[in-house]
Structures are given as C-alpha cells and as structure tokens.
Steps between C-alpha positions, in 0.01 A plus 500: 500500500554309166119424490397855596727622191349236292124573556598923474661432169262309330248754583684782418569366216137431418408833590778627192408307228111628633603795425718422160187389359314789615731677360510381171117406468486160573305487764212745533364377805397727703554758219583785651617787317751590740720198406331374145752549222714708672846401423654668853325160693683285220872609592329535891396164489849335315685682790284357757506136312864519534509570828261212567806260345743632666376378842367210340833410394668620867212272644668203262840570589454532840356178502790334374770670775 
C-alpha cells in the first residue's frame, strides 16, 4: 500500500507542476492554446502538486508505523 501511494504521488505530483509550468509559460510543449498561458492551469496544477505531497508524505509516514 505504501509503495502504491508512493508511485501515485510522485506522478501526481509530476502531472501538477506539468501543468504549473503550462500554466505560467514555461513549458510550451505541446503548445496548446487550451492550456498555454492560461493562469486557471497554474492554480489547477499547484492544487494538484499539493495533492501529489500529501500522499507522498502519507506514503513516508506510513512507512515509518
């Protein structure tokens, strides 16, 4: 279960920051206008970031119980 958290999390949190610097114009590739510079996938993508740390950090503590 601890693993399974692990690998999620990490991805998820990939997947965020993606879309962070998507957001912001970072990262243009694929440049898509329906994410480019749009500042709605920036504050999308910190949420989802987050969430990818929070079961990062579950996977870690559970690890240690």
């Amino acid at each position: 279960m601890k693993l399974a958290l692990l690998i999620f999390g990490i991805l998820i949190l990939l997947l965020g920051l993606h879309w962070v610097s998507e957001g912001t114009g970072i990262l243009a590739y694929p440049q898509s206008p329906m994410m480019y510079l749009k500042p709605i996938w920036t504050y999308i993508g910190l949420a989802t970031a987050a969430a990818g740390a929070l079961l990062i950090w579950l996977s870690r503590r559970a690890a240690q119980a």
